[in-house]
N, C-alpha and C positions, 0 to 999 in steps of 0.2 A: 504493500500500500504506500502511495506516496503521499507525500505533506507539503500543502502550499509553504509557499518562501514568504518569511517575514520579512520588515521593513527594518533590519540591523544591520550595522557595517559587521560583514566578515572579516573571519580573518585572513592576514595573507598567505599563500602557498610557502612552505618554507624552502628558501634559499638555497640548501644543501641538501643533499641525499638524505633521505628517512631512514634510521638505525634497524637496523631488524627489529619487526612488532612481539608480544611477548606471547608465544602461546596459548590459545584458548585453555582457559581452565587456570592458569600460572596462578592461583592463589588469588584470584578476585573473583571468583565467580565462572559459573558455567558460562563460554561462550564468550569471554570480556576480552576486547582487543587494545592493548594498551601501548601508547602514538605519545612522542615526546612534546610535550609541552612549546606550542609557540607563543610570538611575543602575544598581547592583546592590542587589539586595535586599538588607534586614535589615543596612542599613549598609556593606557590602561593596563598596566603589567598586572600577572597572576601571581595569587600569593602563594606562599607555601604552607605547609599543614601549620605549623604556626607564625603565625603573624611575627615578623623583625619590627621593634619599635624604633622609632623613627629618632633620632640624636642631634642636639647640632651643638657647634662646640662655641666659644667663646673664649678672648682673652682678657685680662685683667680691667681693662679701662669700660670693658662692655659686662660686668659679671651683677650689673642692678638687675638687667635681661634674665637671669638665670632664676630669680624670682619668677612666680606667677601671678604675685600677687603685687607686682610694682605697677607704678603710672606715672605718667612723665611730671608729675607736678610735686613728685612725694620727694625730691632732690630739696626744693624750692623750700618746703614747709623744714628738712633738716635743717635748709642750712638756718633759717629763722631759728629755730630752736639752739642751734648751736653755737651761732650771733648772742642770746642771749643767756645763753649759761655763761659765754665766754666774757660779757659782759660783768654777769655777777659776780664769776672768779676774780675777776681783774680788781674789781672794789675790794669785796672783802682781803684778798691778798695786798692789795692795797695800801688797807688798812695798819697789816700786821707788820708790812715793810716799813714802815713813816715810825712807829713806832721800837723796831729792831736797830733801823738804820739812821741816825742823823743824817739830819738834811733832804730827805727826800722830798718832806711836804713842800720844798719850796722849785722843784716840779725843773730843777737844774741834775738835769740825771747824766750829763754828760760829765760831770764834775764828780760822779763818783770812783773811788778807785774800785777798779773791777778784780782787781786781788786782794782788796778786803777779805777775807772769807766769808762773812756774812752776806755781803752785797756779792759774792761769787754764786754761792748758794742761790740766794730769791730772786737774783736774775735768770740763772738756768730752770729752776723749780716752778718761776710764773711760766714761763712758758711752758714745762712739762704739764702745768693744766690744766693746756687743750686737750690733752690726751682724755681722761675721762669725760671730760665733755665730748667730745668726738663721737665716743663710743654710748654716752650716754641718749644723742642724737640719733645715733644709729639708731637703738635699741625700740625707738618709738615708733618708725612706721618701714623699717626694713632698708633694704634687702635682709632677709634669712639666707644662711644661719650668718650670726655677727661676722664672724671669721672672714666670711668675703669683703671685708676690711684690710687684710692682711694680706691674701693669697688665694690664689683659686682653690687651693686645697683648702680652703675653712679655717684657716689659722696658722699660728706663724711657725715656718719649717726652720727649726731649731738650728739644726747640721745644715742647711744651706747657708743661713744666716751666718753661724761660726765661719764657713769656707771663706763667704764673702767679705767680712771682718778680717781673714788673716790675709786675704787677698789684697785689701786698701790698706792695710798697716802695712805692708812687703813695698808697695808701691809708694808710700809717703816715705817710708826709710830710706827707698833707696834714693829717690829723686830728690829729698831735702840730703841727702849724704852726697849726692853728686853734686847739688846746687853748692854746697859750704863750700866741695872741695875747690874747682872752678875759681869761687874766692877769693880762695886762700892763694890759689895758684897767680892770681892775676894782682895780689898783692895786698890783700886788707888781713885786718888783722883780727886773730881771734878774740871774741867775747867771752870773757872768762863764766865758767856756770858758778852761782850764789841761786839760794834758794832763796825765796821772799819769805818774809815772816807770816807764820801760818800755815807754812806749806804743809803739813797733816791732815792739817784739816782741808786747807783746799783739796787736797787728793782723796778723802774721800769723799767732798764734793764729787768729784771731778768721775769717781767712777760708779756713783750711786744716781746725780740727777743728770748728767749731761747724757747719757744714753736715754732717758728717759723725756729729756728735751728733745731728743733729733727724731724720736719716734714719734713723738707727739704731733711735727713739725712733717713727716714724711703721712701720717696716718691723714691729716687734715689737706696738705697740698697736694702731696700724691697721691691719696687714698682718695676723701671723702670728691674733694674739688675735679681731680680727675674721673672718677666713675659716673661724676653728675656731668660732664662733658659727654663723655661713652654713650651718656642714655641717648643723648641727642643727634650726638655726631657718632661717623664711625671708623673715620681714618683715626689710626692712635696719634697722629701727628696734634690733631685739633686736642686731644686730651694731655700730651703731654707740654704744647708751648702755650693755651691757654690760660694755665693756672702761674707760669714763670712770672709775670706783672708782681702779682698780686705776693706773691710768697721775696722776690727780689727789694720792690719797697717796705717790708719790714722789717729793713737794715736801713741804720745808721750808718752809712758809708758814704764816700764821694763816690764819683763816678767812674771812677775804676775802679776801686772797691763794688761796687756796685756789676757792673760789669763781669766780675769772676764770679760773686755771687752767682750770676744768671746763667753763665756757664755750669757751673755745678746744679743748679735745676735745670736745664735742660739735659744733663747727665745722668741724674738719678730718675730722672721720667723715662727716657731709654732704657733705662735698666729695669725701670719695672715694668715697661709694657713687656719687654724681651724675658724677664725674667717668670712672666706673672703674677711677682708679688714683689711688696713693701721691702723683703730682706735684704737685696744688695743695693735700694736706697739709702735705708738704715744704717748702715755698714759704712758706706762711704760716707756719711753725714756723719755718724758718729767716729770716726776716724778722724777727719778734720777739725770736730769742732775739738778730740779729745788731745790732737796731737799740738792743735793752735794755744791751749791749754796750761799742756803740759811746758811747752817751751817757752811762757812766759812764765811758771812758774819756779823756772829755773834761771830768769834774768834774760833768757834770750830773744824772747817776743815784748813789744808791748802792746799788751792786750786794749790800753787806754787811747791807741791811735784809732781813728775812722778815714785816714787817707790811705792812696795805695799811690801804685804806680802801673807804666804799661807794662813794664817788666814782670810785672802780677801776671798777667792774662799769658805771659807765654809760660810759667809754672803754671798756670792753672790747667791751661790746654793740655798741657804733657800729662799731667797731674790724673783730669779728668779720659782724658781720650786714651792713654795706656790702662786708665782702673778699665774703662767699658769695651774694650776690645779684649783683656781678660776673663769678663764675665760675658763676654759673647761664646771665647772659648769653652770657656767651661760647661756652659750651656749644652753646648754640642758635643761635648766631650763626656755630659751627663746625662742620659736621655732620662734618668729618673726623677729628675727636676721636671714640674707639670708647669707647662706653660701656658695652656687655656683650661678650661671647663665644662666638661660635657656633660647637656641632659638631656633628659627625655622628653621630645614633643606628645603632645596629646594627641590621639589616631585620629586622623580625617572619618568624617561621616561616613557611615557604612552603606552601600548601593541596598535599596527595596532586596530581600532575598525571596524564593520561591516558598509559595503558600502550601502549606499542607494541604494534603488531598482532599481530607473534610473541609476543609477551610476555603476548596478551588469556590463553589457556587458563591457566595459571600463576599468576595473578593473582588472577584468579575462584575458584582452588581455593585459594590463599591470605589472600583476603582476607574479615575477620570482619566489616568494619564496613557490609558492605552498600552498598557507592560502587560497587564493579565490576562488578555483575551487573545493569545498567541498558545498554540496547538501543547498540549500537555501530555503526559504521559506519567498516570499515577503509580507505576509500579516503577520506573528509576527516579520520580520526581523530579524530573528534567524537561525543560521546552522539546520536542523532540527532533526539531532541524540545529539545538543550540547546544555542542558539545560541553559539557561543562567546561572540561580541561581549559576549553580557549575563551572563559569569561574574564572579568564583566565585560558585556556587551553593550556597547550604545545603539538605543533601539530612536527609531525613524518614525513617524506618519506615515499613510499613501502620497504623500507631497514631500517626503524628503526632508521635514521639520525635525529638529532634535526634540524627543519625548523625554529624555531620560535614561539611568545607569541601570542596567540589569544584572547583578551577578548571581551567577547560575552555579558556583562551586559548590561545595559542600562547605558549610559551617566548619572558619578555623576557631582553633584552638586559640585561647586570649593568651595575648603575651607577656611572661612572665615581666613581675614587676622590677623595674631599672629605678633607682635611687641616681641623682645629680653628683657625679665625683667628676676629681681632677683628670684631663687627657695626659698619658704619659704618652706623648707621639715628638715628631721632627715637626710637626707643622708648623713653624716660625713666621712662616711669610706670608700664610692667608688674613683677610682680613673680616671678620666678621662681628 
């Protein structure tokens, strides 16, 4: 008996020789002739017994995205909230400094010595915190989990952090060791080392809040500033030199001081979109600020200057441009370091499937779109000109109108649940 032709695009002939068919009887049934899967038409590929969920990945400046529950405007209300916590820290800290430190109420802060130890302290410690503020803002309307603060992995990778720290300490050692010697060679004269009074205590200053300031400083510019760029924009360039303004004028320098500042934020923005997380910004910021530091507290720096010179900017360039070409290295020399973050999309709507047999009359009187009154066959529950194997099908009118998706397979199997983790891959270069 034959059966009129429905109005669906078929599929096409396949390209290549047909593999040998499998046996009647082969373990499907009396009589089953089993024909290798081709593509589905009109882009419509066929699934397999269980459905593959669908992933897309993401790099650090874009990881608001890996929420479901984010909206372009929830950046906007942090940063408000974060504006005014960091307002009321500022006061109340304020308060405590005017009262620690003479002189400050009279609002001449350039007059203080920065190797006070006191005034060493509540100057590194006010800015340390932003840090709870930061995360305090976070906490209120997301991204989840906090950690994508940090790192695509959800939080801060301990041993990468450490690599990258001995990484910037190797490269300030030796580039300030080649800068003295240079020098000395060309004729100046050594600065003999004295420690300034206090020096105990500024050193535990020095390794208790200043780590604690350059985080706070990387979480808020690199972190919060750059993933609320991400939302918007999607080249990492727009996330990494948008926030360099804003993070560069909150120095007290001239303008080459100024200047290397910005260098170095444009370095650790590299490094974190490259890296996928906060760690080898951290690292180099807290290196700088601890090594800058250290060598005034040995008579060699004065920390009390705000000028520079252009000579700055060629240390700085060596400085910054040998640390990120190292942690490019490393990068690629790691693949265990995750550089974006993959999750899982939610499945596209599923095509109408075929009505049970009880269910054919009901159906056909119910349904408008013209999918159910196409020739049936109740004992394999299949269209019978529409092989399953080659669904879904896009079914036609008598005029050649798009009706609608028909798929004719069998009911897969739901797919196993996939939780959002870091991608360990080479994928460096795409951009999403």
């Amino acid at each position: 008996m034959s059966h009129p032709s429905a109005p669906w695009s078929r599929p096409a002939p396949p390209a290549v020789p047909e593999p040998p068919r499998t046996p009647a009887g082969a373990g499907n049934g009396p009589g089953t002739v089993l024909s290798p899967p081709l593509a589905a038409p009109n882009g419509l590929a066929g699934s397999p017994a269980v459905n593959a969920p669908r992933t897309k990945s993401y790099f650090y400046h874009r990881l608001a995205l890996t929420d479901p529950n984010h909206r372009w405007w929830m950046p906007l209300v942090e940063g408000l909230i974060l504006l005014a916590l960091i307002v009321v820290t500022t006061i109340l800290f304020g308060i405590v400094m005017a009262f620690a430190v003479p002189g400050t109420l009279t609002g001449d802060f350039t007059a203080l010595d920065q190797m006070d130890p006191a005034v060493f302290f509540l100057s590194f410690a006010s800015v340390a915190l932003m840090l709870p503020c930061a995360l305090l803002a976070r906490m209120v309307l997301g991204p989840r989990p906090l950690g994508l603060i940090f790192s695509v992995a959800g939080r801060i990778r301990w041993r990468w952090l450490l690599t990258c720290f001995l990484v910037a300490a190797a490269v300030y050692v030796v580039v300030n060791a080649v800068g003295i010697g240079l020098d000395l060679a060309a004729g100046g004269t050594p600065t003999p080392v004295q420690p300034v009074p206090g020096f105990w205590w500024l050193m535990a200053s020095l390794l208790l809040v200043v780590p604690l300031q350059c985080t706070a400083e990387e979480v808020v510019f690199r972190g919060y500033l750059a993933q609320t760029v991400g939302r918007w924009l999607k080249h990492p360039a727009w996330a990494i030199l948008l926030p360099v303004p804003l993070f560069v004028f909150g120095h007290l320098y001239d303008v080459w001081g100024l200047l290397s500042v910005g260098i170095m934020a444009v370095s650790m923005g590299i490094v974190t979109w490259r890296t996928g997380g906060l760690e080898a910004g951290i690292a180099l910021h807290a290196v700088n600020n601890m090594s800058i530091s250290l060598l005034a507290m040995v008579g060699l720096v004065d920390m009390n200057e705000t000028g520079g010179a252009p000579t700055d900017l060629i240390s700085e360039v060596i400085l910054n441009g040998l640390y990120v070409a190292l942690v490019f290295w490393f990068v690629r020399r790691r693949p265990a370091v995750a550089v974006t973050r993959t999750v899982v999309l939610p499945p596209p709507p599923a095509p109408p499937r075929l009505p049970a047999p009880a269910l054919r009359p009901a159906a056909m009187a119910a349904d408008r779109s013209g999918m159910a009154v196409y020739p049936f066959d109740p004992a394999t529950q299949s269209y019978l000109s529409l092989p399953p194997q080659y669904g879904p099908y896009v079914v036609r009118d008598g005029q050649g109108r798009y009706v609608g998706v028909l798929d004719t397979r069998p009911a897969a199997e739901p797919a196993p649940a996939v939780a959002s983790t870091p991608t360990y891959t080479e994928r460096h270069d795409a951009h999403h």
